[in-house]
C-alpha positions in Angstrom: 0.0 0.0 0.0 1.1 3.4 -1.1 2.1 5.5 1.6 0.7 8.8 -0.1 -1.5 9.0 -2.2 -2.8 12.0 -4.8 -6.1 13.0 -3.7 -6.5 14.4 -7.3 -6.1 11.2 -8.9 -9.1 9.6 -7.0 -11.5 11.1 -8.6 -13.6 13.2 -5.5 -16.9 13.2 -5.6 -20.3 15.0 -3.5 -21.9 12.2 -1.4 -25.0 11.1 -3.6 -27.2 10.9 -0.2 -25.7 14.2 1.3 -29.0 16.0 0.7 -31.3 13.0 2.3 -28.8 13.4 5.5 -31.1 13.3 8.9 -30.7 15.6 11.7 -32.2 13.9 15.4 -34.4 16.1 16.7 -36.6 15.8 19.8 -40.5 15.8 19.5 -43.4 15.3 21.6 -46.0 12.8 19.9 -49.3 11.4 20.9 -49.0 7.5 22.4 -51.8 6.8 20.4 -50.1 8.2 17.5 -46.7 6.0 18.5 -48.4 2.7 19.2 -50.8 3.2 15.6 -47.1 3.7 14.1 -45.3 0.7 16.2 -48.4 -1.3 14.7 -47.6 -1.1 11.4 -44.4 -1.4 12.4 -44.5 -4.7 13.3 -47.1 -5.5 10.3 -44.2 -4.3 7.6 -40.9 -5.3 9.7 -39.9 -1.6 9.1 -38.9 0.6 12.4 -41.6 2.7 13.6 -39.4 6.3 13.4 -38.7 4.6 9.7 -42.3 4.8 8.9 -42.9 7.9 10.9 -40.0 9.7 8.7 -41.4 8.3 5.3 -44.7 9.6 6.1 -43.2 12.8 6.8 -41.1 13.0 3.8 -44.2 11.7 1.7 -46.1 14.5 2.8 -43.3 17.3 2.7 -42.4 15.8 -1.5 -45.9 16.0 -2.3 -46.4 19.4 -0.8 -49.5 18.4 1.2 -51.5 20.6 2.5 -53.0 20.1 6.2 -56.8 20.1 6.9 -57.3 21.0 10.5 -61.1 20.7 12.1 -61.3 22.1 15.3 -63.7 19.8 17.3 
């Protein structure tokens, strides 16, 4: 193995998944909300904060637009 090597000749590139990068963050969610996710967790062998993050990102691509009832 090379001691040194020229960076240059590697040919550097930008991290394809550098923009889909998550950042932990803290929330407060509903248990009900949590154990509906955990649910279909188990159901599709995906993590729950998997699902809960698709969902989000689902919603967030599709620019959907929230429909709040007051009750």
């Amino acid at each position: 193995m090379k001691e040194e090597y020229d960076i240059k000749k590697l040919n550097p590139r930008k991290n394809p998944y550098s923009k889909r990068l998550k950042k932990p963050i803290t929330i407060n969610i509903n248990e009900d909300t949590i154990h509906y996710f955990k649910e279909k967790s188990e159901q599709s062998g995906i993590p729950y904060q998997t699902l809960i993050n698709l969902y989000l990102t689902d919603c967030a691509e599709n620019k959907r637009e929230l429909k709040i009832a007051w009750q």
